[in-house]
C-alpha positions in Angstrom: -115.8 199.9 149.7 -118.1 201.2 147.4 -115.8 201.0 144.4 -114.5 197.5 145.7 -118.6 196.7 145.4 -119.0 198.1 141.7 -115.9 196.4 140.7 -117.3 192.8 141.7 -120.9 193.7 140.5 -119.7 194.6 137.2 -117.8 191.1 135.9 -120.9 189.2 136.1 -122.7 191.3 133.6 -119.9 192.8 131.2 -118.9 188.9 130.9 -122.4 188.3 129.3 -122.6 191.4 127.4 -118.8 190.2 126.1 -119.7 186.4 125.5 -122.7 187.7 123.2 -120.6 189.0 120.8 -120.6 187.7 117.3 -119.1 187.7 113.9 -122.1 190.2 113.0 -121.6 192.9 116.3 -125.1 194.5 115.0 -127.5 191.9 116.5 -125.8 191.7 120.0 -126.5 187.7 119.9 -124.7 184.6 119.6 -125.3 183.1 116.4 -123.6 179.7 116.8 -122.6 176.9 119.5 -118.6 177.6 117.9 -118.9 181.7 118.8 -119.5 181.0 122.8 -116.6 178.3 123.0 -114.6 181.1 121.2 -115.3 183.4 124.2 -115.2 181.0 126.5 -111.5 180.1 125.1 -110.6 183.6 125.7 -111.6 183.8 128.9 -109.9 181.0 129.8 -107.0 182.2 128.1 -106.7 185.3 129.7 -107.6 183.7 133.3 -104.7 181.7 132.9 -102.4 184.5 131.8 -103.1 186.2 134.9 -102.9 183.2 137.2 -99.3 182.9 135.5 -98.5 186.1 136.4 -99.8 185.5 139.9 -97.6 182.8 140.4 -94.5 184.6 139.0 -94.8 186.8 141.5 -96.0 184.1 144.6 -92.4 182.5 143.5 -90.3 185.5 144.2 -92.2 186.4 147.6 -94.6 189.0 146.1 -97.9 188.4 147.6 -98.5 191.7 149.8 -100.7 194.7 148.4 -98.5 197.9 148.3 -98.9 200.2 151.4 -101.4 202.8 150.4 -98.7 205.7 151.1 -96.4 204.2 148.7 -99.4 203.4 146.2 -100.3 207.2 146.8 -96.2 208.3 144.8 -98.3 206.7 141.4 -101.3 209.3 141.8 -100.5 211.4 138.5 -99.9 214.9 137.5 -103.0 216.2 135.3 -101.9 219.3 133.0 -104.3 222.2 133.6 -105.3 220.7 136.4 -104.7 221.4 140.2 -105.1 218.4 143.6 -108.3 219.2 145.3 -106.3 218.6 148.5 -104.0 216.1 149.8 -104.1 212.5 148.6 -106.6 210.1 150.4 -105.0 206.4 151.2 -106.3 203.5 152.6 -105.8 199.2 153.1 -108.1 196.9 153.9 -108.9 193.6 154.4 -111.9 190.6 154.3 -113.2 187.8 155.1 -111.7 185.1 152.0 -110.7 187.5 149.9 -107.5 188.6 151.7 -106.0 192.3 151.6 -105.8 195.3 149.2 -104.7 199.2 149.2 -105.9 202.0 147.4 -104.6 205.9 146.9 -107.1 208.4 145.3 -107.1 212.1 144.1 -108.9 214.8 143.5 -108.7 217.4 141.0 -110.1 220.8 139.7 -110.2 223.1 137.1 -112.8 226.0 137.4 -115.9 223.8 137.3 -113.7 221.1 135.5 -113.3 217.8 138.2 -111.3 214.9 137.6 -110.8 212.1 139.8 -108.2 209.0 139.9 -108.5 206.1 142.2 -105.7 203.5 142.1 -106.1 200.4 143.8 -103.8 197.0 144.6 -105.4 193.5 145.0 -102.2 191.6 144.8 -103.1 189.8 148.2 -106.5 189.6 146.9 -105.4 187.7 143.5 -108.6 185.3 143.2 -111.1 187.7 144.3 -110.0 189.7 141.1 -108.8 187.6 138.6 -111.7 188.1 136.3 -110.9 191.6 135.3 -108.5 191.2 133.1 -110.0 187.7 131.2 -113.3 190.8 131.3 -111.6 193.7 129.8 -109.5 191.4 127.7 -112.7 190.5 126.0 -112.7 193.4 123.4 -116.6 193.8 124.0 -118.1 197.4 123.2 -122.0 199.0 123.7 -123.9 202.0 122.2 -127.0 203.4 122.9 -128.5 206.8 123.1 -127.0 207.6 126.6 -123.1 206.5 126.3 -120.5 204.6 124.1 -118.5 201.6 125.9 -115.3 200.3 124.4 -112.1 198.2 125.6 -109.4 200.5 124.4 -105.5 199.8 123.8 -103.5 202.4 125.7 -100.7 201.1 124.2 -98.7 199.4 127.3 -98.3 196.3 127.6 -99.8 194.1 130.0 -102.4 197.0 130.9 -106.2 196.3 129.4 -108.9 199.6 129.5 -112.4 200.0 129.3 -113.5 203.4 128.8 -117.4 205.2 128.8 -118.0 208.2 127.4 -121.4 209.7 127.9 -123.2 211.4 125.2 -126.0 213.4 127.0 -123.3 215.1 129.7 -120.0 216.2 129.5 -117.9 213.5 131.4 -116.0 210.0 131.1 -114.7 207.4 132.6 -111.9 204.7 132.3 -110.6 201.6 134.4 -107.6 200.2 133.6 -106.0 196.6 135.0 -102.2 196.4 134.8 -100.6 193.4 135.1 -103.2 191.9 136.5 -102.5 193.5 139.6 -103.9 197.1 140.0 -106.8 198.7 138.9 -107.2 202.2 138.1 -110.4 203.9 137.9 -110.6 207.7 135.9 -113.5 209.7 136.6 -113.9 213.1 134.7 -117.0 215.3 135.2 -117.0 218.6 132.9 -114.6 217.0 130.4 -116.3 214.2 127.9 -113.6 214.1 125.1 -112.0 211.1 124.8 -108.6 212.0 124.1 -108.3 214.1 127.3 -109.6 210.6 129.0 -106.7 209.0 127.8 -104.6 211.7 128.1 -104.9 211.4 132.0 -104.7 207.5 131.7 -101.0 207.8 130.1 -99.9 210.9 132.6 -100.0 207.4 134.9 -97.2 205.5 135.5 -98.9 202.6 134.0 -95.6 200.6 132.7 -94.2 200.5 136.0 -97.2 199.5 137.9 -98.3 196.8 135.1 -94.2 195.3 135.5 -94.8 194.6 138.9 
């Protein structure tokens, strides 16, 4: 619940950070009335990509979150790594937001942790919408403490927005693929970004963004 939390606290304010973008990235300000309605047009854009795909799969009678058991088959492999125990599963459900499932892992090397939390909001469709118009965005941030960035993993239909922290050794990702499943990446002891994305692509992400 406390993910679900973050994940909803998180649009309003990365959707401002994104819409203040500008030709000139330096200033972190909008410099004309035309470089809103260009974020707001991709907003809009991408909203409606992922209400498409919403419907496409309303049409054909998919509108249920995967159990969390079966969700748990898509928790990934990490090279060098061992699981931290068995997987940990769960589905829930509120008030006007409808249902979702989640599957998450933990995993260890030495002092190394890594952790990977996947998470279905098919039956929550509305709730959710916004992430993908959000990471879609192609905002980033920098200051003394970390480096955010929306990063192509290369599969298609799957957007990423990755922190990695400049004062401690550890990173993090969330992915949304196909508008459908979000996957959150934690590593603590590991801060290089290629290892980040390594874990992101030892993920099944092609299948779960082509449901």
């Amino acid at each position: 619940m406390k993910k679900l939390i973050f994940f909803l606290g998180i649009i309003p304010a990365v959707l401002f950070s994104a819409t203040c973008k500008n030709k000139d990235r330096s200033s972190g300000k909008i410099e004309s009335v035309s470089d809103l309605k260009d974020a707001s047009q991709t907003v809009e854009k991408n909203m409606k990509a992922s209400s498409d795909r919403w419907a496409e799969r309303r049409a054909k009678g998919d509108t249920l979150a995967i159990p969390y058991k079966d969700l748990e088959a898509y928790l990934p492999e990490i090279n060098g790594y061992s699981k931290d125990g068995g997987p940990k599963g769960s589905q829930m459900s509120g008030y006007g937001m409808g249902a979702w499932s989640q599957a998450e892992q933990e995993y260890i090397n030495g002092d190394k942790k890594v952790s990977v939390k996947i998470f279905d909001y098919n039956s929550a469709q509305q709730a959710f919408m916004g992430m993908t118009a959000m990471f879609g965005m192609g905002f980033s941030s920098e200051d003394d403490y970390k480096k955010q960035a929306s990063v192509d993993v290369g599969v298609k239909n799957v957007a990423a927005y990755e922190t990695l922290y400049k004062t401690e050794k550890k990173a993090e990702m969330v992915l949304v693929a196909g508008d459908r499943f979000i996957i959150n990446i934690e590593t603590n002891g590991e801060g290089d970004e290629s290892f980040l994305r390594s874990v992101a692509k030892s993920i099944n992400l092609g299948e779960l963004a082509s449901k």
